[in-house]
SESEPA-586617 format. One line per 10 residues: number of its first residue (from 1); for each residue x, z negated, y of N, C-alpha, C. Coordinates in pm, whole numbers, plus 50000, padded with zeros to 5 digits. Layout:
# residues N
NUM	X,Z,Y,X,Z,Y,X,Z,Y ~ ...
//
This chain:
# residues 56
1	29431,62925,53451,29347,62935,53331,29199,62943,53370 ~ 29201,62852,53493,29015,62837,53480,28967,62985,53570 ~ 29064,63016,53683,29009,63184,53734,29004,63290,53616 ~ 29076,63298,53518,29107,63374,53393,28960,63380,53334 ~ 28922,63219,53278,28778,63254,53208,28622,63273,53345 ~ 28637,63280,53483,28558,63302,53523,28584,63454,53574 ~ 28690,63507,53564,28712,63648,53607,28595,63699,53474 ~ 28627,63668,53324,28599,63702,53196,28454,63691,53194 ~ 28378,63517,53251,28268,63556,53252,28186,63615,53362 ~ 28251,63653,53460,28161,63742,53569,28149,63926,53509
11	28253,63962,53424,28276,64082,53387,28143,64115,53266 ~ 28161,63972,53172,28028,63987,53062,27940,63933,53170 ~ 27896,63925,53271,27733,63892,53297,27715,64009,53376 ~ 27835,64102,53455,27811,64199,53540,27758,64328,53408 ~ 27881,64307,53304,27815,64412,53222,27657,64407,53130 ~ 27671,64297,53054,27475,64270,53059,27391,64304,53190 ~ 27403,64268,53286,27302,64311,53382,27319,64474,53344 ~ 27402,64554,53368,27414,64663,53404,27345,64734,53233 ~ 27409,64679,53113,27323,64727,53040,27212,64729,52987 ~ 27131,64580,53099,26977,64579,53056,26935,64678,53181
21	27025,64735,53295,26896,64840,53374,26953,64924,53260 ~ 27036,64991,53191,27031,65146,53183,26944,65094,53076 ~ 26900,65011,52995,26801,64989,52886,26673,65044,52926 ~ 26652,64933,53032,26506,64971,53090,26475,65097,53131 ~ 26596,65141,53203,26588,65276,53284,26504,65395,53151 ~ 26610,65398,53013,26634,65461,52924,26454,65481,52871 ~ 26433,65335,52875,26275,65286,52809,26163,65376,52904 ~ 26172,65360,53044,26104,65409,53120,26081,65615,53121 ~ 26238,65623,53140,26207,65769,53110,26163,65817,52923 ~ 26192,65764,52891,26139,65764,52734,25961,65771,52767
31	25927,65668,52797,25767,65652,52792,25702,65807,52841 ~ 25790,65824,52993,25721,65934,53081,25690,66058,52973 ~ 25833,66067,52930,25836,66190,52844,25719,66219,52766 ~ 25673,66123,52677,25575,66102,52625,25425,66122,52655 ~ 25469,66125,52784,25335,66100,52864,25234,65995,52929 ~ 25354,65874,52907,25263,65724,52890,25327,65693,53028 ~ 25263,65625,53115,25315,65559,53234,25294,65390,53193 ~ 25440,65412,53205,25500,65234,53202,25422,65111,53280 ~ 25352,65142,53418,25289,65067,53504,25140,65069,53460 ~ 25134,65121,53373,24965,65135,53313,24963,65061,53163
41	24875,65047,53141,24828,64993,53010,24761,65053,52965 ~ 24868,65142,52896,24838,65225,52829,24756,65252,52673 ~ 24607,65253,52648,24542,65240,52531,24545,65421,52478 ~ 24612,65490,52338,24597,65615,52337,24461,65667,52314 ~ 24339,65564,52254,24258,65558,52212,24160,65594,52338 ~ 24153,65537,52416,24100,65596,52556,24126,65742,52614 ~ 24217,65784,52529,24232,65909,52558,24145,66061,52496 ~ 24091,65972,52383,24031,66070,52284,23887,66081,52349 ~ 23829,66197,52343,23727,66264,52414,23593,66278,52295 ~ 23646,66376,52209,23553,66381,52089,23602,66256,51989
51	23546,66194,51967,23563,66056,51844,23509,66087,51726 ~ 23565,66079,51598,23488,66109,51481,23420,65958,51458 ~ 23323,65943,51367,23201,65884,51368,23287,65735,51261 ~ 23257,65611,51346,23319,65532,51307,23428,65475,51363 ~ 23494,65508,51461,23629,65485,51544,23509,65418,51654 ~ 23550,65271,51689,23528,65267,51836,23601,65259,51910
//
């Protein structure tokens, strides 16, 4: 009985791990696409060149 529920919980902690990388993975190529790099801190506002009058 007791190998039974640790077979059960190594299978749910192997599968959470595995579905928080493809999460992250998913999140990361998502950002790129976008154009945003994940390792940056990313402000879009810093990106704007001409500013209309009133935005700082």
């Amino acid at each position: 009985m007791r190998t039974v529920k640790n077979r059960i919980l190594t299978a749910a902690i192997a599968s959470t791990i595995g579905l928080s990388t493809v999460i992250a993975g998913t999140s990361t190529a998502w950002a790129y696409d976008y154009g945003m790099d994940p390792a940056m801190n990313h402000n879009p506002i810093d990106d704007i060149e001409d500013r209309p009058a009133g935005l700082s």
